[in-house]
C-alpha angles and dihedrals in degrees: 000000000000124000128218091227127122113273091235092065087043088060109033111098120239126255100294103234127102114197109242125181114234125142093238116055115196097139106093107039091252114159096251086231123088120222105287110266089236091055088050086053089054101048095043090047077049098057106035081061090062125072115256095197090074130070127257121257109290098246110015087265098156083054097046083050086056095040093046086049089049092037092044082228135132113262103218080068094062133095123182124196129170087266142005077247102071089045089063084054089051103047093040075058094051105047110358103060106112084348134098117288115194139194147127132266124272102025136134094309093223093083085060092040090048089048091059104042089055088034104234122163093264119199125188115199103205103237113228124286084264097047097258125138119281093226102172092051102039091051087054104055082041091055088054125046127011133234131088134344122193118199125170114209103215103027135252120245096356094060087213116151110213128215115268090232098061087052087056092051099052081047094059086045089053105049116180084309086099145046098234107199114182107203108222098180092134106026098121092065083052110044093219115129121189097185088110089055098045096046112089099023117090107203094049131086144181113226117201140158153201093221090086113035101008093065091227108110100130085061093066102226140172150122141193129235109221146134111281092235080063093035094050083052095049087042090068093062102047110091121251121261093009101147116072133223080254098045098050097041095052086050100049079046094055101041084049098059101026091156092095087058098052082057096054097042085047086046096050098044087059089046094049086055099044091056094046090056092043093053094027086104096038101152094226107008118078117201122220113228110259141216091165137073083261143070124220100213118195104208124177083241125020094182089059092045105048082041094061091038103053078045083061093052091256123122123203132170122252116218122216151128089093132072090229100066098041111148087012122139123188114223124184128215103252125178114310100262082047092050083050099052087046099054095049092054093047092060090040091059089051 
């Protein structure tokens, strides 16, 4: 049967994961703590005193005025969605569709998916044989054309943090031709900020989430830093009432009490470390070095690695789709006895 639907959803592929059971999950970049139980107490305390006949505000606005007192930002420059995810759709929406829509290669594949589906003329720079960014070539496809480009910092699923000056530089080449989001999914675990960056330029923003550090990533939770004259634009495309009663109390909760986030980042930076020295001598795998919660592995042969871990109840995420990252499997820092179980059964498997 044929389907009345755009050819460029008929022939876009699907999210690439497939949801597999192991007892240790390494394989999507979660923290491995759950929201603390005192914190749950206190959202849903908070929720069971509103009305759940109403609707939510409009547009999340108890939960930008938290975001804008955390952030130190203006509010009027925050958007919030039920994910950093659907901000890239949206602002592949606002500024990519039949526009340019540029970003490096490898990268987190949904600003590529999201460019197709939209069908903008999307366009990958290969990054460098050591991950670095491609500048010459970048400046020039930012010097020519105008639309959307998307650059994590740090990178996914590299996991490379870039210098700041390079980025300064990719912003001069673009101008105010191009909207320039910097993807800051991981930047706690960097701690790298380009709020400075971002502030005073009005075609710029800052994505983040709750899904990384914040633990809350079942929630489906982000928002974008960006000018008001941007946010008001991306606001327009957000549907209306789109943040539940839930949704909004468990995040004024968390921004409220971050502290329990400051011991987990602290916690998973030591633990990136421990597992790089303990695997810095592997005989046949090579680590990439890291700025993220997760390691980007090289192995002779991915398929047999992620094979003898997931037999060793440990899952792990295979990387492919690009030459560079042939034989590459992603692992996330999980909790300290998960980082050790994982480690011995990285040098078994030799």
């Amino acid at each position: 049967m044929s389907l009345p639907v755009r050819p460029a959803v008929l022939s876009s592929p699907a999210y690439p994961f497939t949801p597999i059971d192991a007892s240790i999950k390494l394989d999507q970049n979660e923290s491995p703590y759950d929201f603390p139980d005192f914190l749950k107490a206190l959202a849903l305390e908070r929720t069971r005193a509103t009305a759940w006949n109403r609707y939510p505000d409009l547009n999340a606005e108890t939960v930008r005025r938290a975001v804008a007192k955390f952030e130190n930002w203006d509010e009027r420059g925050v958007v919030v969605t039920t994910g950093s995810n659907v901000l890239i759709g949206l602002i592949t929406e606002l500024a990519g569709m039949n526009r340019r829509v540029l970003t490096v290669k490898p990268s987190f594949s949904l600003y590529a998916l999201e460019a197709h589906l939209l069908e903008g003329q999307l366009c990958e720079v290969p990054l460098n044989t050591d991950f670095s960014l491609p500048l010459e070539e970048l400046k020039r496809e930012l010097e020519t054309g105008n639309g959307v480009f998307y650059l994590a910092q740090p990178q996914a699923p590299t996991g490379r943090l870039d210098p700041v000056r390079e980025v300064l530089e990719l912003l001069e080449a673009a101008g105010e031709r191009w909207i320039f989001v910097i993807d800051e999914a991981y930047h706690q675990y960097s701690g790298s900020d380009y709020r400075a960056v971002v502030r005073g330029r009005a075609n710029v923003l800052s994505l983040r989430t709750f899904s990384k550090a914040w633990g809350l990533a079942g929630l489906r939770a982000g928002y974008a830093l960006t000018s008001p004259e941007l946010a008001l634009e991306i606001q327009k495309l957000v549907p209306p009432f789109g943040f539940s009663t839930l949704h909004s109390a468990a995040l004024e909760v968390a921004l409220e009490h971050p502290e329990y986030l400051l011991e987990r980042i602290s916690e998973t930076v030591q633990e990136r470390q421990r597992i790089a020295t303990a695997l810095q001598n592997h005989p046949s795998w090579t680590l990439f070095p890291s700025s993220t919660n997760f390691m980007l592995i090289q192995t002779p042969d991915a398929d047999a690695a992620y094979k003898g871990l997931l037999e060793r109840g440990i899952l792990v995420r295979k990387q492919g789709g690009n030459p560079m990252l042939e034989g590459c499997l992603r692992v996330s820092v999980g909790t300290p006895e998960q980082n050790s179980a994982f480690i011995a059964a990285a040098l078994e498997l030799g």
